[in-house]
C-alpha positions as CSV (number, residue, x, y, z in Angstrom):
1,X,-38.5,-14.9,-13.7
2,X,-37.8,-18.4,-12.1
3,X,-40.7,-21.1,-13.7
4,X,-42.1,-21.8,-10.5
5,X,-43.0,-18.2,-9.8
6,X,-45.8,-18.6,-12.5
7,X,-47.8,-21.3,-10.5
8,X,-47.5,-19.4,-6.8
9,X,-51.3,-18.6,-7.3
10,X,-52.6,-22.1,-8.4
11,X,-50.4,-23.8,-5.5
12,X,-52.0,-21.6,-3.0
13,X,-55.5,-23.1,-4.4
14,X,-53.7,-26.5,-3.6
15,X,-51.7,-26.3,-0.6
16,X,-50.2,-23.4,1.0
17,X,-46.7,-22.6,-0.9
18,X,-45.1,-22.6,2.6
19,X,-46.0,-23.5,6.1
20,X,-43.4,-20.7,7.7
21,X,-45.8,-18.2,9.4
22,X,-47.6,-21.2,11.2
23,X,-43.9,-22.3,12.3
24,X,-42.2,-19.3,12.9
25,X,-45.8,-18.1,15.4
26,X,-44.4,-22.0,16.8
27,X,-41.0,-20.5,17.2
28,X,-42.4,-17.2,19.1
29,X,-44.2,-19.4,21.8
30,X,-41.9,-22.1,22.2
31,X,-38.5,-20.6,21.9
32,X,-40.0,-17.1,23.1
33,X,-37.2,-17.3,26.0
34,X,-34.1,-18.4,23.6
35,X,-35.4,-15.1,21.4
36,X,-35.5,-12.9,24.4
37,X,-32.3,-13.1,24.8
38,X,-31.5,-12.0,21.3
39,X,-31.0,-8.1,20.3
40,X,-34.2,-7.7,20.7
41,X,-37.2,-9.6,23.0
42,X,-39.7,-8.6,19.9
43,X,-40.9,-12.5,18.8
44,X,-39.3,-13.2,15.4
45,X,-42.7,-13.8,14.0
46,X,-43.9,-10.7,14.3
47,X,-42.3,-8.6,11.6
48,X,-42.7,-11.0,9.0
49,X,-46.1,-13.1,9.9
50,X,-49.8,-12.3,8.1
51,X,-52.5,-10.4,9.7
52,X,-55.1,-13.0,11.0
53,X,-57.2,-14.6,8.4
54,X,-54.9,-13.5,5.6
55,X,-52.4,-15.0,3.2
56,X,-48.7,-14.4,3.8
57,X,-47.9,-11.7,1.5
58,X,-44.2,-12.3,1.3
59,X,-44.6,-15.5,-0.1
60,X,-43.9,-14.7,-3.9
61,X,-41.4,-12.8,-3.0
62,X,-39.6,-15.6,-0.9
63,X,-39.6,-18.2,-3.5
64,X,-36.7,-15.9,-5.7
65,X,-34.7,-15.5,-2.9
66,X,-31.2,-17.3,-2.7
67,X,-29.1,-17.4,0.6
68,X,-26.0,-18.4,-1.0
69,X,-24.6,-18.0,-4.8
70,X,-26.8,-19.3,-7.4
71,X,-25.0,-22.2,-9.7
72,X,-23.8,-20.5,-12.2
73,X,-23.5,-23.7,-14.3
74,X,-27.3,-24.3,-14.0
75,X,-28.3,-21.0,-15.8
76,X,-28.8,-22.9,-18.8
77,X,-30.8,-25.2,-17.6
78,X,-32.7,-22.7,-15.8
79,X,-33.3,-20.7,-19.1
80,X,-34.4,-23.7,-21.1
81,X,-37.3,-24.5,-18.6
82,X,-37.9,-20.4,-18.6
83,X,-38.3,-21.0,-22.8
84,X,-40.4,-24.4,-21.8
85,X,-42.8,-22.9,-19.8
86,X,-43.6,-19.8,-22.2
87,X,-44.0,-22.4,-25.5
88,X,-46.4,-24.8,-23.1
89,X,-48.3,-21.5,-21.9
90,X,-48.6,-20.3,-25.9
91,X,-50.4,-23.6,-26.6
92,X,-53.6,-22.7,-28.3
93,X,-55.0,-25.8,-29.8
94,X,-59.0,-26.4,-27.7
95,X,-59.7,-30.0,-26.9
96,X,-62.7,-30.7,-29.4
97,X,-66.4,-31.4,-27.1
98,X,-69.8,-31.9,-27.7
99,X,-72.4,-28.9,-28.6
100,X,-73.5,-26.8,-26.5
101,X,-76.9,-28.3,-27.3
102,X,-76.1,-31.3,-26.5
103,X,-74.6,-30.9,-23.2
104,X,-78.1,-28.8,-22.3
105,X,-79.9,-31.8,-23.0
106,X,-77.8,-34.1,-21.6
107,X,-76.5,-32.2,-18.1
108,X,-79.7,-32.9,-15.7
109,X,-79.8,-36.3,-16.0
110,X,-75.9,-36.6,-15.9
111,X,-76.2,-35.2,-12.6
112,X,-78.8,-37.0,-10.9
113,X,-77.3,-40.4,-12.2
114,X,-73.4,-39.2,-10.6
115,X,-75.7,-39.2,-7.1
116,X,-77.8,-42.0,-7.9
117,X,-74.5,-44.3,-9.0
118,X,-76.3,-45.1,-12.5
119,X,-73.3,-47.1,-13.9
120,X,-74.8,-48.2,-17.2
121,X,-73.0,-48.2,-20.7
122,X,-75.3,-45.1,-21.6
123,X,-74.5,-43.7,-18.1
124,X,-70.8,-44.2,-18.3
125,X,-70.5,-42.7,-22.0
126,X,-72.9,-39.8,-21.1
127,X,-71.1,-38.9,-18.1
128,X,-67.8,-39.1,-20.1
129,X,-69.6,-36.2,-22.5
130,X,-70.9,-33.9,-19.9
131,X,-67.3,-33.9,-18.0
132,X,-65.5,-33.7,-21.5
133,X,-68.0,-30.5,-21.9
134,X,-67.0,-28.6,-18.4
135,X,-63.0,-29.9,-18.3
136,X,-62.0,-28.6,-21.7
137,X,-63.4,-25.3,-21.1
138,X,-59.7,-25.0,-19.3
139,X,-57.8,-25.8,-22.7
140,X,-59.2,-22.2,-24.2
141,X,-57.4,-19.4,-23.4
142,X,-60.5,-17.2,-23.2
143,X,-61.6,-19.0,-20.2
144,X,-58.7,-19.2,-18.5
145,X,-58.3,-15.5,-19.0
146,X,-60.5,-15.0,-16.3
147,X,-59.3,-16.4,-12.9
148,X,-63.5,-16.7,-11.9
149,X,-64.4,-19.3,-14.1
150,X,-61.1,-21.4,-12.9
151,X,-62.2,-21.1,-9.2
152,X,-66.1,-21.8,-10.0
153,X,-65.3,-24.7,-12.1
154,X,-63.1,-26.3,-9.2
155,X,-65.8,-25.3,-6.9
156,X,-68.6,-27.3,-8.9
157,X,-66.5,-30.0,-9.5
158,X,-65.3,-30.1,-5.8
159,X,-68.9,-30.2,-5.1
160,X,-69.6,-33.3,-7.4
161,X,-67.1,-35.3,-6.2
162,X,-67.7,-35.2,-2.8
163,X,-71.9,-36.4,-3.5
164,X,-70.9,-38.8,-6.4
165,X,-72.6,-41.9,-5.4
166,X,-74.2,-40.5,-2.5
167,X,-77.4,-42.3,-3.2
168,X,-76.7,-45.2,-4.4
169,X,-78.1,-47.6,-1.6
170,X,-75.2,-48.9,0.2
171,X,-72.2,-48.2,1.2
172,X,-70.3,-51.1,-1.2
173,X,-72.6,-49.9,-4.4
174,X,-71.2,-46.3,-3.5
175,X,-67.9,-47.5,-3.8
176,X,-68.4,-49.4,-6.8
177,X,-69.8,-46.5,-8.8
178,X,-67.5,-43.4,-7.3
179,X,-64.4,-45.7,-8.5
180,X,-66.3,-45.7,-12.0
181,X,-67.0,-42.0,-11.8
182,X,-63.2,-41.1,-10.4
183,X,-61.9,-43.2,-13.0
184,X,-64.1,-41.0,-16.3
185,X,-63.1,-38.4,-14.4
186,X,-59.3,-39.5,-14.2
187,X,-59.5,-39.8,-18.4
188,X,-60.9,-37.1,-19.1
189,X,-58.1,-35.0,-17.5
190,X,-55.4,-36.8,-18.5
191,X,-55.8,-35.6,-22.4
192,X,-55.2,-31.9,-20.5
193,X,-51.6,-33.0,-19.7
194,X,-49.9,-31.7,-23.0
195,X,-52.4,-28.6,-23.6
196,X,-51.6,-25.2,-22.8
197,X,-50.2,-24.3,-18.8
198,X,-53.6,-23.3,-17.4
199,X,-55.4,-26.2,-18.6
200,X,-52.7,-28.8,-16.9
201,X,-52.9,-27.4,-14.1
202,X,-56.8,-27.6,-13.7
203,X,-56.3,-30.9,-14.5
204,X,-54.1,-31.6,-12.1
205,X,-56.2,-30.1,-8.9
206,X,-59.1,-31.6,-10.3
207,X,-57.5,-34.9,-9.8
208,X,-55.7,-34.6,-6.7
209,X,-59.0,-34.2,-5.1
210,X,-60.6,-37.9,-6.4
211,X,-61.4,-40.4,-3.7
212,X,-63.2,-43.3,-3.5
213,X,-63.9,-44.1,0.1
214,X,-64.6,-43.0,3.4
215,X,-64.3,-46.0,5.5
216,X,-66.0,-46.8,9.0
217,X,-63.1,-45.8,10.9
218,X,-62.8,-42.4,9.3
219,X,-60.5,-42.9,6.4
220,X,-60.5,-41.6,3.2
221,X,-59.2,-44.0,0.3
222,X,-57.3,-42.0,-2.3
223,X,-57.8,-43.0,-5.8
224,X,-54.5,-44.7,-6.8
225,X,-54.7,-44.4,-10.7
226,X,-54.6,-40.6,-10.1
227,X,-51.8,-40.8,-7.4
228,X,-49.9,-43.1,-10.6
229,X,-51.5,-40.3,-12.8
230,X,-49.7,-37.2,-10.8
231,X,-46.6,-39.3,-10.4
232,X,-45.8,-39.9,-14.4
233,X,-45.8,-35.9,-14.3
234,X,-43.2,-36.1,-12.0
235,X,-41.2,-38.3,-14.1
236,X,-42.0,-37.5,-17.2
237,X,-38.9,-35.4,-18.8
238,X,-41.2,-33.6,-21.1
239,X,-43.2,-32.1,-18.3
240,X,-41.8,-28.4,-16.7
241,X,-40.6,-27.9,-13.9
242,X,-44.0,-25.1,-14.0
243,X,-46.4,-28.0,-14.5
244,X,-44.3,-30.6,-11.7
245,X,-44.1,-27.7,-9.1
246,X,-48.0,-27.9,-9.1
247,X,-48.0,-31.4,-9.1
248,X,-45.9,-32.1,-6.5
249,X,-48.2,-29.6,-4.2
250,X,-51.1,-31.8,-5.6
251,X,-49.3,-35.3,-4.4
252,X,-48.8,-33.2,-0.8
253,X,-52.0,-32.7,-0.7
254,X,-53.4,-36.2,-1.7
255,X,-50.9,-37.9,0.9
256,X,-52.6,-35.2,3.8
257,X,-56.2,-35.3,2.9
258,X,-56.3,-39.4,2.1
259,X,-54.8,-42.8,3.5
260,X,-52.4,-43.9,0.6
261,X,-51.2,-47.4,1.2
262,X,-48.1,-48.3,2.1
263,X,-46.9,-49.7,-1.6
264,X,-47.8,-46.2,-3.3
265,X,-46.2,-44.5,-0.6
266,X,-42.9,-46.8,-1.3
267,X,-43.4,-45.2,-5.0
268,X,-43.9,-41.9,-4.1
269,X,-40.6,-41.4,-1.7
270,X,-38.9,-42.8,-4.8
271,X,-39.9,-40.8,-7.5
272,X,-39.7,-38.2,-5.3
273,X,-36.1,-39.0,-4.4
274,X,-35.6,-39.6,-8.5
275,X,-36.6,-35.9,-9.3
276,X,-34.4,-34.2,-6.5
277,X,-31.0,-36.2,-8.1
278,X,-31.8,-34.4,-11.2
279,X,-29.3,-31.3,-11.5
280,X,-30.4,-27.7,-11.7
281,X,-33.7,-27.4,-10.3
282,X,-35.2,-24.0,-9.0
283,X,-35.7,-24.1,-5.0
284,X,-39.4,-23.2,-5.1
285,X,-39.7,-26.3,-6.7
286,X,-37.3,-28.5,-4.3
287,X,-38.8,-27.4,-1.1
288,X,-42.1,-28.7,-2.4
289,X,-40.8,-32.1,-3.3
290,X,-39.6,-32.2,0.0
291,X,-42.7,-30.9,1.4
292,X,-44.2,-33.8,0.0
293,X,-42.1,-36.3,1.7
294,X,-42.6,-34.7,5.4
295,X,-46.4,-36.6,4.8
296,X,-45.0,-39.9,4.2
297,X,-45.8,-41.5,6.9
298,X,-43.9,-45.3,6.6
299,X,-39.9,-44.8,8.0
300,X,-39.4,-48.3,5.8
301,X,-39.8,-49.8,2.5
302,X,-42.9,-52.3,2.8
303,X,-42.0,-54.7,0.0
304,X,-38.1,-55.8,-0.2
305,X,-35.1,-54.8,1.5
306,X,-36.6,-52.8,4.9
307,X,-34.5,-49.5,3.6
308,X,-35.2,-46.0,5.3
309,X,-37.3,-44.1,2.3
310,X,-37.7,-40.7,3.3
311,X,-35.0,-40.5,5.8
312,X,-32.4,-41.4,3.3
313,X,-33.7,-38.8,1.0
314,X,-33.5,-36.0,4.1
315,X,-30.1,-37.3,4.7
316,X,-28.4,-37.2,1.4
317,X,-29.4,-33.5,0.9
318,X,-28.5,-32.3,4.3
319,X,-25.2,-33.7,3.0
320,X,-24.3,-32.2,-0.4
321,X,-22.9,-29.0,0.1
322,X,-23.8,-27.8,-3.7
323,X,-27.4,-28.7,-2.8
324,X,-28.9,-24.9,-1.9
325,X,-29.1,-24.1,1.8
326,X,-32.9,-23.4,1.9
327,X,-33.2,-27.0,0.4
328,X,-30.6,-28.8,2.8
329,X,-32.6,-26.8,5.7
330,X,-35.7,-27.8,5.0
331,X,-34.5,-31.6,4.8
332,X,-32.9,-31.1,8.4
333,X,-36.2,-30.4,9.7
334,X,-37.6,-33.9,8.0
335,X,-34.8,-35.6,10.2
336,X,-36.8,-34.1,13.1
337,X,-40.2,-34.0,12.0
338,X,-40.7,-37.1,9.2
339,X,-40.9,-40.7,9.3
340,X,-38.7,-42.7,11.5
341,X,-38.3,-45.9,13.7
342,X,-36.0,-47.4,16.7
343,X,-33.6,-48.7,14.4
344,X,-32.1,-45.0,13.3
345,X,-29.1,-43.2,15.6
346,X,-29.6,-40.3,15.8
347,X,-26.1,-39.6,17.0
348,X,-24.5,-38.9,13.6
349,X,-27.5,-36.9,12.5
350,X,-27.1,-34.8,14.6
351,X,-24.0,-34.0,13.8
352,X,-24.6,-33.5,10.2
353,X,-27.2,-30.9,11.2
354,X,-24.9,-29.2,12.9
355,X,-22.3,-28.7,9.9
356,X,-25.1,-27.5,8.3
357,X,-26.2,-24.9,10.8
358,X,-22.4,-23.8,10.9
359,X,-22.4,-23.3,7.3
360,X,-25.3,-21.5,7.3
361,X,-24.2,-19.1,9.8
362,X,-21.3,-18.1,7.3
363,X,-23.7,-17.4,4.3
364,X,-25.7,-15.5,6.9
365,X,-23.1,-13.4,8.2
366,X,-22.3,-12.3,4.6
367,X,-26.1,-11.1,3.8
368,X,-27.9,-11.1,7.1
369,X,-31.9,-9.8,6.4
370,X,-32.2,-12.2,3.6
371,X,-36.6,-13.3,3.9
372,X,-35.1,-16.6,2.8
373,X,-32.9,-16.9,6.3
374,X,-35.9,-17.6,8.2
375,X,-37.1,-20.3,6.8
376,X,-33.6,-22.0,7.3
377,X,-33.8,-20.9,10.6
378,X,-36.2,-22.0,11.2
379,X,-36.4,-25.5,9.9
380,X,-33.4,-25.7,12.0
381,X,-34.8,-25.0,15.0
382,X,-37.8,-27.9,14.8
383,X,-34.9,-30.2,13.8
384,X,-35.2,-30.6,17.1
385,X,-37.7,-29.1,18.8
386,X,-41.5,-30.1,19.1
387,X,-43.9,-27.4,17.6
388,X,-47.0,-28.3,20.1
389,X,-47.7,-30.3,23.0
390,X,-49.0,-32.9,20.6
391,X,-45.1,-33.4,18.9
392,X,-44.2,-35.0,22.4
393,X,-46.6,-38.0,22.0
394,X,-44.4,-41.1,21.7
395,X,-46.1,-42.5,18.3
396,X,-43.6,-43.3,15.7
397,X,-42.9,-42.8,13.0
398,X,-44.0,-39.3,12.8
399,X,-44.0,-38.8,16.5
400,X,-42.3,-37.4,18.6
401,X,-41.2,-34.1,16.8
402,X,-37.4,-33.3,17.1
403,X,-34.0,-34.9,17.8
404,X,-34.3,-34.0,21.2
405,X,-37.6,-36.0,21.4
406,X,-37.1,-38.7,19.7
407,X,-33.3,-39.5,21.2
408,X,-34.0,-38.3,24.8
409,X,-30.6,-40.0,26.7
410,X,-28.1,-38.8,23.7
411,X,-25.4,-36.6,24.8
412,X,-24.5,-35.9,21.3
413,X,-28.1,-34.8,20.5
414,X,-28.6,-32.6,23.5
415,X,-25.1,-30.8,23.4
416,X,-25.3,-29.7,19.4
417,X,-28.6,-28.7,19.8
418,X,-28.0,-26.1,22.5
419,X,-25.6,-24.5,20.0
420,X,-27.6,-25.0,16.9
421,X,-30.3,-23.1,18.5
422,X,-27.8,-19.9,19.3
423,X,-27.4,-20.1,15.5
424,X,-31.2,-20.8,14.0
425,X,-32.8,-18.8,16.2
426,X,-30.6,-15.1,15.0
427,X,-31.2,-16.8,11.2
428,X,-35.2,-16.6,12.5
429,X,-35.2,-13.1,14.1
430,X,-32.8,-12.2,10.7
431,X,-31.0,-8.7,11.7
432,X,-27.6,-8.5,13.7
433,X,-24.8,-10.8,12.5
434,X,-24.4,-14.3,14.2
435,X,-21.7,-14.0,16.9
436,X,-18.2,-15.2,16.2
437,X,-18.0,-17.0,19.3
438,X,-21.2,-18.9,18.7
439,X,-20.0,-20.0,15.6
440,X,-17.0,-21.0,17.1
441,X,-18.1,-23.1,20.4
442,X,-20.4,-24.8,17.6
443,X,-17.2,-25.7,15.4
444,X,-15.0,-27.0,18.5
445,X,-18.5,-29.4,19.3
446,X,-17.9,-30.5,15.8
447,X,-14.4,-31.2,15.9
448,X,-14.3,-33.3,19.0
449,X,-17.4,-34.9,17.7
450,X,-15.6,-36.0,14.2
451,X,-16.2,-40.0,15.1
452,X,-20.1,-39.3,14.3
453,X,-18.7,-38.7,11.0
454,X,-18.1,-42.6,9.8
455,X,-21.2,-43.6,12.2
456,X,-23.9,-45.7,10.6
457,X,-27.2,-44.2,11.2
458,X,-29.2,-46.6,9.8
């Protein structure tokens, strides 16, 4: 069983695991008359999205599938993470806290001081007690064994991090205490980090979700020491891949829910970048690092040489060819859909998207019905398409959505995309085989276009 497979269920607590039923219901509106004139005029969505209100069941399942040959090179690699993750999850050794007596006596008034800010030495070191009391409960295995007192904890905890410092006074004493409160909070997880599976991981979503500010114009200050925090998992070599799969959800989520600064987002593309150069890693695990980068949000470095961060990253996978299709997919829809500015051309792009889409239309017509095909399908498709009305507001550098949006006058652009979507939409709607003339008008374009190839895009 791949590593990642173990955390599905604590991701979906986190973020969702992945965002295709939302962008294949996207595909069914917008591209409804491209699919008509498929096999079928059923909307690809249909057979394969969840009932309303209700998680994508297919999800698990999605996250073993492969659309081309595994590396046979990386089963080793693969197998020592496997052997990782089971000696990590064996881990039996509960992080020492205070009586329950004590914490009895001690609980009320902890409480009442998180919403009153109390910040005093006695405050501080009782609070660091009560929270060392409720977090460690996560480093025994009989409380993980039941998935209720996981989800209540997060829930209380959820609950007092949102009111810490809520009565304080002002709004700068607020601020003052909750970063004294996120830090105790920060410390106390951060002895969970080489404890059994379970207990990482509630450390992780526990962090994720600090903050210490909502400003006047509606932003949310993350808490950078647990944004550093959640990073040093990522590049810590004796973390698993189980434990960074979860952590790169978390950073996901902390770069959606907050306003990280432009610095920390320089850091984050980078260590994100670091972790996808290392060899052998399971997919599940690479599309969520790339999922991370679709929600930074600055198309440049801010400190230094003004270098591309995320659309470097994109780049360079859609471009090595032993990278895994699902992977290279999902970083041709960041092309379209992440960071960006005036200064890129999207002229040779565009025509590295389209190799991509013609070799994915081989591997496809070799297995066709693959789950994993519409994903890459239709990743492809938003490469460079808008998914709503709202992806055709001229905002950079997330807007607008799509090659064909954001390079409106390029030939290039407009003629590869009409033949990429005769290809990712059949990898979406995942049944007949891709046409061979399809796949040929799409290799001629490619041929006549070879000049892209030594074009700087940047």
């Amino acid at each position: 069983m791949p590593v990642v497979a173990r955390c599905i269920q604590i991701l979906s607590g986190i973020v969702a695991v992945s965002r295709s039923p939302l962008i294949l219901l996207a595909v069914c509106l917008i591209g409804r008359g491209l699919v008509q004139g498929q096999e079928s005029s059923e909307p690809p969505a249909k057979a394969n999205a969840a009932p309303q209100g209700e998680p994508a069941a297919a999800q698990p399942a999605q996250e073993n599938q492969e659309v081309q040959p595994a590396d046979q090179g990386c089963m080793k690699k693969i197998t020592e993470q496997q052997t990782l993750t089971r000696k990590i999850r064996a881990i039996n050794n509960p992080v020492a806290r205070i009586p329950d007596k004590q914490y009895l006596e001690i609980r009320r008034g902890v409480a009442a001081g998180i919403q009153s800010g109390a910040d005093g030495a006695a405050d501080l070191e009782n609070l660091n007690l009560y929270l060392s009391y409720r977090l460690f409960q996560a480093t025994r295995s009989e409380f993980t064994a039941n998935p209720d007192n996981a989800r209540n904890l997060f829930n209380e905890i959820d609950r007092e991090i949102r009111s810490a410092g809520s009565q304080a006074g002002n709004a700068q004493r607020t601020k003052t205490y909750r970063q004294k409160y996120c830090d105790a909070v920060l410390a106390v997880a951060k002895k969970m980090f080489d404890n059994n599976l379970d207990a990482r991981s509630v450390a992780i979503h526990v962090i994720k979700e600090l903050y210490i500010n909502k400003t006047p114009a509606g932003l949310t200050e993350n808490h950078s020491e647990s944004m550093a925090a959640l990073l040093g998992i990522l590049k810590d070599p004796e973390q698993p891949d189980s434990v960074k799969v979860t952590t790169a959800a978390a950073v996901l989520y902390v770069l959606s829910n907050t306003s990280v600064i432009p610095q920390e987002q320089d850091s984050i593309s980078d260590v994100i970048a670091a972790e996808l150069d290392r060899p052998c890693l399971e997919v599940g695990y690479q599309m969520n690092l790339v999922d991370a980068l679709f929600a930074i949000t600055r198309a440049r470095k801010s400190v230094g040489a003004a270098n591309t961060t995320v659309m470097r990253t994109f780049v360079k996978l859609v471009d090595e060819r032993t990278r895994p299709l699902q992977v290279r997919c999902h970083a041709a829809y960041g092309i379209g859909q992440g960071a960006y500015d005036a200064k890129i051309d999207f002229d040779p792009l565009t025509w590295k998207v389209a190799n991509l889409t013609l070799e994915a239309s081989v591997f496809f017509n070799q297995a066709p019905g693959n789950p994993a095909w519409q994903q890459c399908g239709t990743d492809l498709f938003f490469a460079y398409r808008h998914a709503d009305k709202n992806g055709l507001a001229k905002t950079p550098p997330m807007l607008p959505q799509g090659m064909l949006n954001r390079a409106p006058t390029s030939v290039p652009v407009k003629e590869s995309g009409e033949l990429v979507f005769k290809i990712a939409v059949p990898l979406i709607t995942n049944r007949a085989k891709i046409p061979q003339g399809d796949q040929v008008a799409l290799k001629k374009w490619i041929d006549d276009n070879k000049a892209l190839a030594a074009k700087a895009w940047e």
